[in-house]
PDB file with one MODEL, atoms N, CA, C and O in Angstrom:
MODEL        1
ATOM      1  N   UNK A   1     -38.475  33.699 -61.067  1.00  0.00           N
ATOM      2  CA  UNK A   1     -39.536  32.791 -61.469  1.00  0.00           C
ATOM      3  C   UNK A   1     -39.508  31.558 -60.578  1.00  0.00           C
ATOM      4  O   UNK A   1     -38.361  31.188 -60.328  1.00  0.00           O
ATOM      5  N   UNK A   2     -40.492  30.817 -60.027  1.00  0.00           N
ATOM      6  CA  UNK A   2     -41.246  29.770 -59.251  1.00  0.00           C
ATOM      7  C   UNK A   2     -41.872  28.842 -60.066  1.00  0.00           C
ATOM      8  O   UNK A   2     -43.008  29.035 -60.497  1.00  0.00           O
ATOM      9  N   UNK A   3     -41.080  27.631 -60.368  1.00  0.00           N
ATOM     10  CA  UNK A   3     -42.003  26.920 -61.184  1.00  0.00           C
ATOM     11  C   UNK A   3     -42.767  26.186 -59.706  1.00  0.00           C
ATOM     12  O   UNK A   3     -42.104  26.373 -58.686  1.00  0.00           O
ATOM     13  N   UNK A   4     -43.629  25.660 -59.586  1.00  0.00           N
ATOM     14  CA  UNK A   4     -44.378  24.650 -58.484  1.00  0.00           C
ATOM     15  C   UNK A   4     -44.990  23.289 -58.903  1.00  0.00           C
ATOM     16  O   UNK A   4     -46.214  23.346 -58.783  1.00  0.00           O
ATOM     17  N   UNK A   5     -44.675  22.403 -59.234  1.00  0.00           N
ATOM     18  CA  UNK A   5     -45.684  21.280 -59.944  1.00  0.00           C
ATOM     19  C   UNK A   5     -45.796  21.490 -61.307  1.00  0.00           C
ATOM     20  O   UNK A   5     -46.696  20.790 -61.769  1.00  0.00           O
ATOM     21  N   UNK A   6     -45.339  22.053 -61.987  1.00  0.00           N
ATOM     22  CA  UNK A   6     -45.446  22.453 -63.302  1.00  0.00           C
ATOM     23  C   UNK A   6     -46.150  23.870 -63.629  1.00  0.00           C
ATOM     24  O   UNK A   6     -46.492  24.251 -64.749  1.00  0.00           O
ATOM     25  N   UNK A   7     -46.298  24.590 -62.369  1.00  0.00           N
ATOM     26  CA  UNK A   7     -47.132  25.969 -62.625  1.00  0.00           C
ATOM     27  C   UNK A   7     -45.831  26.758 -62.627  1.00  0.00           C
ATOM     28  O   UNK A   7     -44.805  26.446 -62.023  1.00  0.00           O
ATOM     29  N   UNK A   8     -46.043  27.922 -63.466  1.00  0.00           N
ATOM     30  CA  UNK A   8     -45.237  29.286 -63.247  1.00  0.00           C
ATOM     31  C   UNK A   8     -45.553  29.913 -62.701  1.00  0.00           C
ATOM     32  O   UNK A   8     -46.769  29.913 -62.507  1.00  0.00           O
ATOM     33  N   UNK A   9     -44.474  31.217 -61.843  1.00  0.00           N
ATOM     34  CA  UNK A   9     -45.118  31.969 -60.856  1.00  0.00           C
ATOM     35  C   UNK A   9     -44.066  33.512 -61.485  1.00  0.00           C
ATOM     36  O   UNK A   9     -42.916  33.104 -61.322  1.00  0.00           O
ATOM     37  N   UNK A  10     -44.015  34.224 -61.775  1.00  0.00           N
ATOM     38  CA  UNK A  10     -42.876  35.201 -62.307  1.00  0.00           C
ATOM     39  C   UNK A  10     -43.159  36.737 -61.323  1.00  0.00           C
ATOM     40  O   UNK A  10     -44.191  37.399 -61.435  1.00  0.00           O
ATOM     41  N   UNK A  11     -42.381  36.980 -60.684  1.00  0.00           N
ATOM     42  CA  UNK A  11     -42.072  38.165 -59.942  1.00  0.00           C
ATOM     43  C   UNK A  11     -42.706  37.556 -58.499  1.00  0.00           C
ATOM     44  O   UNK A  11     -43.454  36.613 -58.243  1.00  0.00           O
ATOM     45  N   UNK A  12     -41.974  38.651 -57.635  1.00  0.00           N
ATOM     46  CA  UNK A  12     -42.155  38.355 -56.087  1.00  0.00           C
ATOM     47  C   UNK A  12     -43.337  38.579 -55.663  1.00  0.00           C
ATOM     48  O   UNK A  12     -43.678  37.868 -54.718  1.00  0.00           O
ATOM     49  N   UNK A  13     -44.267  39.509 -56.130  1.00  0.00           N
ATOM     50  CA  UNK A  13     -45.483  39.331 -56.087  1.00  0.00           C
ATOM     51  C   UNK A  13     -46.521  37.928 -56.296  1.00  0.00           C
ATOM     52  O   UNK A  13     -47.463  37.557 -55.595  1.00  0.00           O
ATOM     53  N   UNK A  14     -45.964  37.350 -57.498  1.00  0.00           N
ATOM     54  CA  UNK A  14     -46.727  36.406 -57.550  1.00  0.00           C
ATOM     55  C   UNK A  14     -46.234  35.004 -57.367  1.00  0.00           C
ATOM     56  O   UNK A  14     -46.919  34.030 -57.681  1.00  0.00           O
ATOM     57  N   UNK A  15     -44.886  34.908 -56.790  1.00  0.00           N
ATOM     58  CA  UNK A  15     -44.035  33.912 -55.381  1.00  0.00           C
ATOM     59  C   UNK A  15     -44.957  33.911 -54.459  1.00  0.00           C
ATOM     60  O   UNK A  15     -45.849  33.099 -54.213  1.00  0.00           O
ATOM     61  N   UNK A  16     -44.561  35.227 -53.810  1.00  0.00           N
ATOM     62  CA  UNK A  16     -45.511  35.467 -52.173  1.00  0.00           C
ATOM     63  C   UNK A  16     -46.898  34.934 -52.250  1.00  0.00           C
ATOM     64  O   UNK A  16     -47.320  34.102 -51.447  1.00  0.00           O
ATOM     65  N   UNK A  17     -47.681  35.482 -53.339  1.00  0.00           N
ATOM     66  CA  UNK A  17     -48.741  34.324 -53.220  1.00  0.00           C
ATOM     67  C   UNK A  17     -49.454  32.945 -53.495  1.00  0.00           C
ATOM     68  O   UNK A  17     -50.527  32.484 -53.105  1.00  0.00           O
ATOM     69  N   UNK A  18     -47.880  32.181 -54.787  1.00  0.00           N
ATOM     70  CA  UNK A  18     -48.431  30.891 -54.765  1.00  0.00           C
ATOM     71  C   UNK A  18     -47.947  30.103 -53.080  1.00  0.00           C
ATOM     72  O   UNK A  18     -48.343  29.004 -52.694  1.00  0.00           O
ATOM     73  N   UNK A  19     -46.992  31.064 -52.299  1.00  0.00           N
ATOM     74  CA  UNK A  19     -47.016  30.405 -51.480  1.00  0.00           C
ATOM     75  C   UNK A  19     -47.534  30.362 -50.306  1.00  0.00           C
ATOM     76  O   UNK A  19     -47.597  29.359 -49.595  1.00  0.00           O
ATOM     77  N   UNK A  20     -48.049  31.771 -49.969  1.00  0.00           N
ATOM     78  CA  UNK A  20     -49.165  31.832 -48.981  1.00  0.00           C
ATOM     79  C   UNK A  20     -50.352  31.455 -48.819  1.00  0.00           C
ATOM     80  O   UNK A  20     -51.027  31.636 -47.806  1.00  0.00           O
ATOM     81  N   UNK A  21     -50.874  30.577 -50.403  1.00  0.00           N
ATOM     82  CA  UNK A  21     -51.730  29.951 -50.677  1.00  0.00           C
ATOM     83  C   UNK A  21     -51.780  28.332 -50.521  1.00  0.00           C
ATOM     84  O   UNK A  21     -52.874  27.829 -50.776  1.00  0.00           O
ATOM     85  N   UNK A  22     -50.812  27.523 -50.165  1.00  0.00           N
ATOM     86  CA  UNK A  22     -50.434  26.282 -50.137  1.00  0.00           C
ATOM     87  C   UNK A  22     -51.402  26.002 -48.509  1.00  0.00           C
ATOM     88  O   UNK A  22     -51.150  26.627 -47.479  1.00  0.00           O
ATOM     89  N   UNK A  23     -52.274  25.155 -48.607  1.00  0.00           N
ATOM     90  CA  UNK A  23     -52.733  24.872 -47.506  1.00  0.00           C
ATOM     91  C   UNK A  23     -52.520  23.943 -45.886  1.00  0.00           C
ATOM     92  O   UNK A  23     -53.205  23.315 -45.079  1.00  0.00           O
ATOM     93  N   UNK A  24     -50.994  24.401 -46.118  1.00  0.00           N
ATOM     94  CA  UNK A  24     -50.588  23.366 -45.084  1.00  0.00           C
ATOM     95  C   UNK A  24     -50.062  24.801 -44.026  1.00  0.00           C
ATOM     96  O   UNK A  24     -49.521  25.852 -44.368  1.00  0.00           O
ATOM     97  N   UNK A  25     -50.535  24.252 -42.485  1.00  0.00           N
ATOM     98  CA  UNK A  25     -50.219  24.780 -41.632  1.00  0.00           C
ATOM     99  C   UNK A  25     -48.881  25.151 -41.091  1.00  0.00           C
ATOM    100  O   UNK A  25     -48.443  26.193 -40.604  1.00  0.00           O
ATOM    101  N   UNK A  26     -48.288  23.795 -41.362  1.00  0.00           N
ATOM    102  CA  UNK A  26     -46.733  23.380 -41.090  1.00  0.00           C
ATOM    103  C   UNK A  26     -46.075  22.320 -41.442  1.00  0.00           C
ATOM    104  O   UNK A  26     -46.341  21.119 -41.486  1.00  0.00           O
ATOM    105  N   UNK A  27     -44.810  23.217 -41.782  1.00  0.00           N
ATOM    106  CA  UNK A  27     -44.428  22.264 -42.963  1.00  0.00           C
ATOM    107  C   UNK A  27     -42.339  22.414 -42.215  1.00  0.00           C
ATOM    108  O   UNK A  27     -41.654  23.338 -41.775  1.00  0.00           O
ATOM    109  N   UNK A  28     -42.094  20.772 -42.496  1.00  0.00           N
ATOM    110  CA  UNK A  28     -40.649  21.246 -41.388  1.00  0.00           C
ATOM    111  C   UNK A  28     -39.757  20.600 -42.936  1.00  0.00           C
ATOM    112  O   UNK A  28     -40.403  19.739 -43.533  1.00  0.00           O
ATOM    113  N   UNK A  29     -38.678  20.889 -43.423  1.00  0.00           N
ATOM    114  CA  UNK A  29     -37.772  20.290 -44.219  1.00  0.00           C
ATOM    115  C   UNK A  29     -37.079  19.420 -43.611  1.00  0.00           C
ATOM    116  O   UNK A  29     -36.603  19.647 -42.498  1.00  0.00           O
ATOM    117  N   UNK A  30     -36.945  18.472 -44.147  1.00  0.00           N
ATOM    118  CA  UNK A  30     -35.506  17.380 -43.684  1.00  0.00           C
ATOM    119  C   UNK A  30     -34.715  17.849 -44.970  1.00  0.00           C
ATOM    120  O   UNK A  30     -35.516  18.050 -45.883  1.00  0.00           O
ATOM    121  N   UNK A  31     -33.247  18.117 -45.388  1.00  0.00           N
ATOM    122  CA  UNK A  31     -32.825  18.348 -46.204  1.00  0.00           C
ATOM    123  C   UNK A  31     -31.494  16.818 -46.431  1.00  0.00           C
ATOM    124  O   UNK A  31     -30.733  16.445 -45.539  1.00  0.00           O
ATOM    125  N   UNK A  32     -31.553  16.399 -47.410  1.00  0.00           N
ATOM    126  CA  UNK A  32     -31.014  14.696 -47.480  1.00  0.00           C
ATOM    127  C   UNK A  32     -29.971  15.143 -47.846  1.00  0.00           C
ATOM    128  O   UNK A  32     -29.139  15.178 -46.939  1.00  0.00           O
ATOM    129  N   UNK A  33     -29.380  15.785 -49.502  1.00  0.00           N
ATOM    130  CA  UNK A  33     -28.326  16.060 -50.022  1.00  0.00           C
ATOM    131  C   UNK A  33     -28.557  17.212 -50.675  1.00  0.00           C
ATOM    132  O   UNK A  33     -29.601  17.354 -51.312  1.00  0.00           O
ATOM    133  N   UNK A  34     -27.696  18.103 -50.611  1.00  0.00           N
ATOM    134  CA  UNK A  34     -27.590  19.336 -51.277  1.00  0.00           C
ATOM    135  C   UNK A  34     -26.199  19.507 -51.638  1.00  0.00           C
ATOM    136  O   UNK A  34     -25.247  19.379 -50.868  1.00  0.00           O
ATOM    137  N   UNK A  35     -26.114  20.023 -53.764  1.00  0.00           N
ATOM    138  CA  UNK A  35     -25.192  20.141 -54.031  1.00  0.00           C
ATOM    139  C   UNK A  35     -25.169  21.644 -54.990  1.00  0.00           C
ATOM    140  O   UNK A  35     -26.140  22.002 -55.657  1.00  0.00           O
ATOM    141  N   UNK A  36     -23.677  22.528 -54.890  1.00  0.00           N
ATOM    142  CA  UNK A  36     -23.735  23.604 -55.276  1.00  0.00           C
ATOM    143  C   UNK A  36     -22.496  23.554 -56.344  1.00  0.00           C
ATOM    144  O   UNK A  36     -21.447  22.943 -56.140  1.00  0.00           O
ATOM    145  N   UNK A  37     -22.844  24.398 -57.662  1.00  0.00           N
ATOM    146  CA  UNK A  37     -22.271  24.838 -58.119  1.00  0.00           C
ATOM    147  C   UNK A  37     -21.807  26.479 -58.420  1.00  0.00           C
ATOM    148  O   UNK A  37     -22.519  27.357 -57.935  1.00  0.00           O
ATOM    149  N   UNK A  38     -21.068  26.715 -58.915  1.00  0.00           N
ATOM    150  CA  UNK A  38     -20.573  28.602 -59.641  1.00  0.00           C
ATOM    151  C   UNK A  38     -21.501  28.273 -61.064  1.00  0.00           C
ATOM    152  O   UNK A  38     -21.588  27.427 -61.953  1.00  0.00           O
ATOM    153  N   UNK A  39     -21.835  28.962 -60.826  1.00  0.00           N
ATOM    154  CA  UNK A  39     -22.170  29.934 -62.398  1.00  0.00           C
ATOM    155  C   UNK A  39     -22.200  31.008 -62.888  1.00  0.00           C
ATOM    156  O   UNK A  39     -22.166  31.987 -62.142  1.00  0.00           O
ATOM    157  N   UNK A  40     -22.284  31.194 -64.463  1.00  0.00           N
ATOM    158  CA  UNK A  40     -22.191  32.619 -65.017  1.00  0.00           C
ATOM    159  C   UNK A  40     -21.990  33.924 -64.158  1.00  0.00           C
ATOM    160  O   UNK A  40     -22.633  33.718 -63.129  1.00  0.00           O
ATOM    161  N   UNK A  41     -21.440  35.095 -64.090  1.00  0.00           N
ATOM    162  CA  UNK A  41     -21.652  35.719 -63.621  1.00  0.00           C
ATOM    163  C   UNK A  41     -21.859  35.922 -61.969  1.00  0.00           C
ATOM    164  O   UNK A  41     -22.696  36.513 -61.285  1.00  0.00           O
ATOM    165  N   UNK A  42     -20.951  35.317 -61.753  1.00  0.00           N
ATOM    166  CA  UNK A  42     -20.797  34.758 -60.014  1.00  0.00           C
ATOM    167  C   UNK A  42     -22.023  34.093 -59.560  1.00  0.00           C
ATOM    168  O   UNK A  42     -22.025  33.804 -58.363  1.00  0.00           O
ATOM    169  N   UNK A  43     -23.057  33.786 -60.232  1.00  0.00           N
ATOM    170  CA  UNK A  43     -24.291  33.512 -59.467  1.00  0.00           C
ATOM    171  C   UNK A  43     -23.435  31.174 -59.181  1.00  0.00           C
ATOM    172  O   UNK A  43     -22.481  30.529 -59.614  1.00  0.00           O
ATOM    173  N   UNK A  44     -24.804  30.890 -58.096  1.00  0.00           N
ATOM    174  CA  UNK A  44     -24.809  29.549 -57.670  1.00  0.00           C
ATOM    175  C   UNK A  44     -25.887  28.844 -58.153  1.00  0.00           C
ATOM    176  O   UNK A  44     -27.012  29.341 -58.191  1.00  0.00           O
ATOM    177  N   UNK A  45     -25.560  27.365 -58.647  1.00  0.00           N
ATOM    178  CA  UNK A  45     -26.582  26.779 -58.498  1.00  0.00           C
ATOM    179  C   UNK A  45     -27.179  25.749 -57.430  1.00  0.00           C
ATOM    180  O   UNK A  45     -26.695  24.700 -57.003  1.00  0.00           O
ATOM    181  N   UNK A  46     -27.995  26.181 -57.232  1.00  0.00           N
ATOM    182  CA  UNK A  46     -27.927  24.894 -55.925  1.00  0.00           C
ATOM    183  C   UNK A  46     -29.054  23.838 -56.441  1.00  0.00           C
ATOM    184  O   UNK A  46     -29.952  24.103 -57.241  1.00  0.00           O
ATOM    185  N   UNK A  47     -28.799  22.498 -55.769  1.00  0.00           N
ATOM    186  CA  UNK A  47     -29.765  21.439 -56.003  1.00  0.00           C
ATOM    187  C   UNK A  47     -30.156  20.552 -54.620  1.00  0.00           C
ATOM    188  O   UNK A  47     -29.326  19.896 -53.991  1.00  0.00           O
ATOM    189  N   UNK A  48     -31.468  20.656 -54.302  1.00  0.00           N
ATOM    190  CA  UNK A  48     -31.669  19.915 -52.919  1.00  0.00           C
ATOM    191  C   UNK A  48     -32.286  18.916 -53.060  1.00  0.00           C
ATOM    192  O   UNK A  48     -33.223  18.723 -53.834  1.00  0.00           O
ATOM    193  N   UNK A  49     -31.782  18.158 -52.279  1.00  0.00           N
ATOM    194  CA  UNK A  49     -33.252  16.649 -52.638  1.00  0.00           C
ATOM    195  C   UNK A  49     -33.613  16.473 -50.652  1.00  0.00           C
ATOM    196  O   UNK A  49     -32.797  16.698 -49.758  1.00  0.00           O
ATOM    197  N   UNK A  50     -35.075  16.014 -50.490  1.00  0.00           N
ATOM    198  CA  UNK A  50     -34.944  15.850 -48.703  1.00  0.00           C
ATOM    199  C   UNK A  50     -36.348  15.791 -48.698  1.00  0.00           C
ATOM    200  O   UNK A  50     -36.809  16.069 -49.805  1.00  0.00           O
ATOM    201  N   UNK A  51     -37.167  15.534 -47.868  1.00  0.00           N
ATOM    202  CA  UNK A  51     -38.441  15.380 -46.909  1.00  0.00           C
ATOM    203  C   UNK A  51     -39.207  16.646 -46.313  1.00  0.00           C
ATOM    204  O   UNK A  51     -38.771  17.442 -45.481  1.00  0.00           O
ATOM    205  N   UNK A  52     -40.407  16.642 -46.915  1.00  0.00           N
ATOM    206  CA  UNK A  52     -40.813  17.263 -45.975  1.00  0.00           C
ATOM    207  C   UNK A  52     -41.978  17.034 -45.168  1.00  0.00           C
ATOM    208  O   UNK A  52     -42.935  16.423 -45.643  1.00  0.00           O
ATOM    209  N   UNK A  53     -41.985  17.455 -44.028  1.00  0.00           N
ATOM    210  CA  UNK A  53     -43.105  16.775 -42.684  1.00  0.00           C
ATOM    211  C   UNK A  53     -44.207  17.921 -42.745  1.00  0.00           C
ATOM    212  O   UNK A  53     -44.106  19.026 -42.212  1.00  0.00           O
ATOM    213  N   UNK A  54     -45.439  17.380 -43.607  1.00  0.00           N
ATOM    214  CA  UNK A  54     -46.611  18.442 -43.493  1.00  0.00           C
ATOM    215  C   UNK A  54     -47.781  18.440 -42.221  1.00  0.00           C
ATOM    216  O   UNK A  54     -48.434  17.427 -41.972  1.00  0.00           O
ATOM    217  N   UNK A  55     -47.907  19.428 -41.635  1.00  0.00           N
ATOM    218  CA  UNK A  55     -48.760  19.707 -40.679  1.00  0.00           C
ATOM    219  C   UNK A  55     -48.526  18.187 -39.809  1.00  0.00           C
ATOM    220  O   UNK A  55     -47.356  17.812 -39.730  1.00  0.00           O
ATOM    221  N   UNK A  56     -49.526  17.370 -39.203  1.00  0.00           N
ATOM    222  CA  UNK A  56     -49.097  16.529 -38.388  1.00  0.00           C
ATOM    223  C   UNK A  56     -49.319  14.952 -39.149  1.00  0.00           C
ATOM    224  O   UNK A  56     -49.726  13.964 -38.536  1.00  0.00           O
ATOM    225  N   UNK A  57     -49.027  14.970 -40.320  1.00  0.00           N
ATOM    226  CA  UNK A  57     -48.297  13.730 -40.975  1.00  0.00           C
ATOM    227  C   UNK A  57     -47.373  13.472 -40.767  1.00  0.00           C
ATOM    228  O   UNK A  57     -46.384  14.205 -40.796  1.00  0.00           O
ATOM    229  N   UNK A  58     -47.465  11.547 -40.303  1.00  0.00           N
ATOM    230  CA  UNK A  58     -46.243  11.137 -39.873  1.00  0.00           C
ATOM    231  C   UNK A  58     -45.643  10.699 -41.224  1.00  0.00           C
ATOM    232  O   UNK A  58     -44.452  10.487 -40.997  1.00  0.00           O
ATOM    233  N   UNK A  59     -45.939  10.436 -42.675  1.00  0.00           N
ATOM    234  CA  UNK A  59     -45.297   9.926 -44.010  1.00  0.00           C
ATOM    235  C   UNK A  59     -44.792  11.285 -44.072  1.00  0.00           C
ATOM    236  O   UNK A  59     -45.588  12.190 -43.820  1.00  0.00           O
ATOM    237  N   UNK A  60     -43.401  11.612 -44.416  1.00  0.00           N
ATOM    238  CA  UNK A  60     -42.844  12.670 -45.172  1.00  0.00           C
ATOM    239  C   UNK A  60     -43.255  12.446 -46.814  1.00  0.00           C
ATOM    240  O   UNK A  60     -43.667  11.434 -47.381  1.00  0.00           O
ATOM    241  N   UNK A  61     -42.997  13.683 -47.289  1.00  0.00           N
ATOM    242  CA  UNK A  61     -43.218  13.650 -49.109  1.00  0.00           C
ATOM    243  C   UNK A  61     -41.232  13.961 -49.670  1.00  0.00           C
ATOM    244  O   UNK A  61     -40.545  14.972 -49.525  1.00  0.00           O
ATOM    245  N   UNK A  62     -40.995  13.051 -50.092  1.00  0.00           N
ATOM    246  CA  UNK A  62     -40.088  13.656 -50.985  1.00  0.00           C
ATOM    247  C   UNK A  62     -40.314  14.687 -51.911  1.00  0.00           C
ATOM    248  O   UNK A  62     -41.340  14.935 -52.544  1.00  0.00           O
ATOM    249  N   UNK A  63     -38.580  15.595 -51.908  1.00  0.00           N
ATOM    250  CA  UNK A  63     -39.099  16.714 -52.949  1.00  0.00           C
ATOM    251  C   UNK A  63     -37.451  17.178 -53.288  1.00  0.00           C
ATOM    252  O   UNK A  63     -36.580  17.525 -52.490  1.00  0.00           O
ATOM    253  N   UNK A  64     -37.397  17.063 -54.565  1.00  0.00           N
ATOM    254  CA  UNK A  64     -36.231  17.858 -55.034  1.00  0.00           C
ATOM    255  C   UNK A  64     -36.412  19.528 -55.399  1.00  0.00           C
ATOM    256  O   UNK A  64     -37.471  19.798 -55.966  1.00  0.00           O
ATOM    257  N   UNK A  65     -35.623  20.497 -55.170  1.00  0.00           N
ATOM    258  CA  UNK A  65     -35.422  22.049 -55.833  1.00  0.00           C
ATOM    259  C   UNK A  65     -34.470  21.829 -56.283  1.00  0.00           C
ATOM    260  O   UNK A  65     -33.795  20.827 -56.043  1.00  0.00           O
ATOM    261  N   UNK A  66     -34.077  23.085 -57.360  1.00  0.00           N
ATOM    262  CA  UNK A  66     -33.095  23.554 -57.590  1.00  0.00           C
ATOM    263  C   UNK A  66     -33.347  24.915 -57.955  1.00  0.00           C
ATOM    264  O   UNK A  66     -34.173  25.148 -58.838  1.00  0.00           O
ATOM    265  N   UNK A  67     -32.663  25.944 -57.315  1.00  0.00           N
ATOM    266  CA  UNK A  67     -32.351  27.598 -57.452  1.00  0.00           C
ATOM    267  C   UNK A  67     -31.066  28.020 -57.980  1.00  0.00           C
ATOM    268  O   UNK A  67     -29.970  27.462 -57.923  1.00  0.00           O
ATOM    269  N   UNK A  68     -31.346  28.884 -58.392  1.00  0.00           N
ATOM    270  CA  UNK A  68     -30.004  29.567 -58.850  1.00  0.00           C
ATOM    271  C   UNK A  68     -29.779  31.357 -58.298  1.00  0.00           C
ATOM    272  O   UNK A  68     -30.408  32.350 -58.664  1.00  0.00           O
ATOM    273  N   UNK A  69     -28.871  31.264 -57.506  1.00  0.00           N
ATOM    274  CA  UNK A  69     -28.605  32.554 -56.541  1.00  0.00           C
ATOM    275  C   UNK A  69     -28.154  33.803 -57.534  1.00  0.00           C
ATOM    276  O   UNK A  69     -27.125  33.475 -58.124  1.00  0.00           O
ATOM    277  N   UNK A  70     -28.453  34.692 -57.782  1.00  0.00           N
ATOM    278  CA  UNK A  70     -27.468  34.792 -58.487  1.00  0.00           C
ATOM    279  C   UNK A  70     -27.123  36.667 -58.005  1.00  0.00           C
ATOM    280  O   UNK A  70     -28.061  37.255 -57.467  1.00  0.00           O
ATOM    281  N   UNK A  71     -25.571  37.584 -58.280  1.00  0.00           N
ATOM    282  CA  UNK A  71     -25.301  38.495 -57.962  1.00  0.00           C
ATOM    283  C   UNK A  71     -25.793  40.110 -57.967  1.00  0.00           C
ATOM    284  O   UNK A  71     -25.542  41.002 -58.778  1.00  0.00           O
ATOM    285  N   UNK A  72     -26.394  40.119 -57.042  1.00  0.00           N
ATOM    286  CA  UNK A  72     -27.216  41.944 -57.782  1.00  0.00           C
ATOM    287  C   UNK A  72     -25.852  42.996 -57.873  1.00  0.00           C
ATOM    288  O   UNK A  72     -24.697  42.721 -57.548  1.00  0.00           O
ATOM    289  N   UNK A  73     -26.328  44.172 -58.373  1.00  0.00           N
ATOM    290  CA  UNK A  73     -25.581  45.252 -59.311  1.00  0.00           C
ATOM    291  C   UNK A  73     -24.676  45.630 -56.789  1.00  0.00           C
ATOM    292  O   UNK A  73     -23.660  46.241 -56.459  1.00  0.00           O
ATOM    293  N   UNK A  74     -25.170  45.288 -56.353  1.00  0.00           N
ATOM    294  CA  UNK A  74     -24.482  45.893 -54.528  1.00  0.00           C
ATOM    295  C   UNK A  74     -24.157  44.705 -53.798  1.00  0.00           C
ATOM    296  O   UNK A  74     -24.236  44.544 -52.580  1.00  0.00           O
ATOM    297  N   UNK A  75     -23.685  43.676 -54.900  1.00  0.00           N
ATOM    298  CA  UNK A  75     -22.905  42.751 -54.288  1.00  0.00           C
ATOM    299  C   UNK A  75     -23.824  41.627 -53.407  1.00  0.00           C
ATOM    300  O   UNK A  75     -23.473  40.497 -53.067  1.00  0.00           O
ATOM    301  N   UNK A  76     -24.925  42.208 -53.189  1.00  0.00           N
ATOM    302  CA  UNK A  76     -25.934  41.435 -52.328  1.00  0.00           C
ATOM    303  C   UNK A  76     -26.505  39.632 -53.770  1.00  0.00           C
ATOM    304  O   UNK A  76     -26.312  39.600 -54.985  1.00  0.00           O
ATOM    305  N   UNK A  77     -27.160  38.522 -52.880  1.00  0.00           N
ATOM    306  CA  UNK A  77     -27.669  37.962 -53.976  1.00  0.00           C
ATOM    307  C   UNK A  77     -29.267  37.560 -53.851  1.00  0.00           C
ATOM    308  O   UNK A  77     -30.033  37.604 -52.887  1.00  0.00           O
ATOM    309  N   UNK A  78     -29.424  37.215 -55.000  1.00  0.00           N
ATOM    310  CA  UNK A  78     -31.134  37.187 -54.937  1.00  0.00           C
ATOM    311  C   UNK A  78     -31.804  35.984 -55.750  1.00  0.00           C
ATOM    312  O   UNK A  78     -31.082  35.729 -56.713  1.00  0.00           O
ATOM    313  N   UNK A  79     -32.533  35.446 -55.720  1.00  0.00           N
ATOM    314  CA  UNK A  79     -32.837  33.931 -56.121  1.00  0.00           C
ATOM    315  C   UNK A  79     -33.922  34.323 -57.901  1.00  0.00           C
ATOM    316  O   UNK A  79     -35.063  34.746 -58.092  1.00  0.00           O
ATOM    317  N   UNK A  80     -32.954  33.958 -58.699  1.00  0.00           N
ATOM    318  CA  UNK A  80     -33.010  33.995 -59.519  1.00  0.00           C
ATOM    319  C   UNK A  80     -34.171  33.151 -60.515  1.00  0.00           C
ATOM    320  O   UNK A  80     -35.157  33.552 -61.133  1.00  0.00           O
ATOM    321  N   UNK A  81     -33.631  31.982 -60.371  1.00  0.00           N
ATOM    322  CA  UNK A  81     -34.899  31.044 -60.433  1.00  0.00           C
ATOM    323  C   UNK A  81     -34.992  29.843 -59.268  1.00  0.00           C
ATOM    324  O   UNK A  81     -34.394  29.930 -58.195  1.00  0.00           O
ATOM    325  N   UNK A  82     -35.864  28.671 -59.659  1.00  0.00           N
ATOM    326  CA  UNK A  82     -36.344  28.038 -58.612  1.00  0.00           C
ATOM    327  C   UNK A  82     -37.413  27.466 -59.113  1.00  0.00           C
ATOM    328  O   UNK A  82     -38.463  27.927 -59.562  1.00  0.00           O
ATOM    329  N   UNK A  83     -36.803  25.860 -58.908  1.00  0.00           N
ATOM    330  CA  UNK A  83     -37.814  25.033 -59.238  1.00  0.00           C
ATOM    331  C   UNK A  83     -37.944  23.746 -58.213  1.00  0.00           C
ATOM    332  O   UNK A  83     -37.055  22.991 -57.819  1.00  0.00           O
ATOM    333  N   UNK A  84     -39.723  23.756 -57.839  1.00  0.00           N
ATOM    334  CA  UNK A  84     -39.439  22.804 -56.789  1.00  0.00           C
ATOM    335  C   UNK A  84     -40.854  21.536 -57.159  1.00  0.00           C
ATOM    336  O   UNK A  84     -41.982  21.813 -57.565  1.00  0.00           O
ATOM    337  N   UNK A  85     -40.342  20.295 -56.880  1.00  0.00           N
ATOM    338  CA  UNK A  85     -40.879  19.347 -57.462  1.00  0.00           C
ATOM    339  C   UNK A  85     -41.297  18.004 -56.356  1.00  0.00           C
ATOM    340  O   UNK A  85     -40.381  17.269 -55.990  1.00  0.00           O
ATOM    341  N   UNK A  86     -42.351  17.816 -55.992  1.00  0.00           N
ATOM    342  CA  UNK A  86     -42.782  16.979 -54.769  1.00  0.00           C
ATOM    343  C   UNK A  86     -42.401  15.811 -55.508  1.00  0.00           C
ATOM    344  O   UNK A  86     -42.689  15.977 -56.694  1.00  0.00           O
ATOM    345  N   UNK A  87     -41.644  14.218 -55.199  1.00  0.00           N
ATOM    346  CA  UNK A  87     -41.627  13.267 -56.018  1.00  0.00           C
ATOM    347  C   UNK A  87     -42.601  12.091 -55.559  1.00  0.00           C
ATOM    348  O   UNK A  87     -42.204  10.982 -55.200  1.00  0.00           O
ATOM    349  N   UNK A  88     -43.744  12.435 -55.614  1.00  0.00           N
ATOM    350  CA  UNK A  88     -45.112  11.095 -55.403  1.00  0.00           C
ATOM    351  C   UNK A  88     -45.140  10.347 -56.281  1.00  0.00           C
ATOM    352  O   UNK A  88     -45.103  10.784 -57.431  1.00  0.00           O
ATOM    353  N   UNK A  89     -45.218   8.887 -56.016  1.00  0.00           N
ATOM    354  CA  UNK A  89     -45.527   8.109 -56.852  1.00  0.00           C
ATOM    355  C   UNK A  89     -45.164   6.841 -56.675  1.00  0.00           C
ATOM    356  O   UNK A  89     -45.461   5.991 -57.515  1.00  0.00           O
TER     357      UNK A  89
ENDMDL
END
């Protein structure tokens, strides 16, 4: 699940297209601080806070995520949830 601004997005199907739908050409991350924890079931949580530079705006937007990685049944991992939050204001 993808929360975005307060929208839900649930399965990879409907990830792939709230985000192929975002109308910015280019978009670069500055990443400020990122911190990780263990959780349940070997999965991670991660939390990012950082900038990002849209198309050719020189103001970056602040924006915090946080995901949680977590372990599939072949050892591989897969992003569990994910929530990402622009901070304007």
């Amino acid at each position: 699940m993808l929360t975005f601004e307060g929208e839900q997005f649930q399965g990879a199907d409907a990830i792939c297209q709230k985000i192929v739908s975002l109308p910015f050409q280019k978009v670069q991350h500055q990443i400020v601080k990122c911190d990780c924890q263990p959780s349940a079931n070997d999965g991670v949580v991660i939390f990012v806070t950082g900038n990002l530079l849209v198309d050719d705006n020189a103001n970056p937007l602040k924006f915090a995520q946080v995901f949680q990685l977590m372990k599939g049944p072949t050892g591989n991992y897969y992003c569990h949830n994910d929530m990402f939050r622009l901070n304007i204001g």
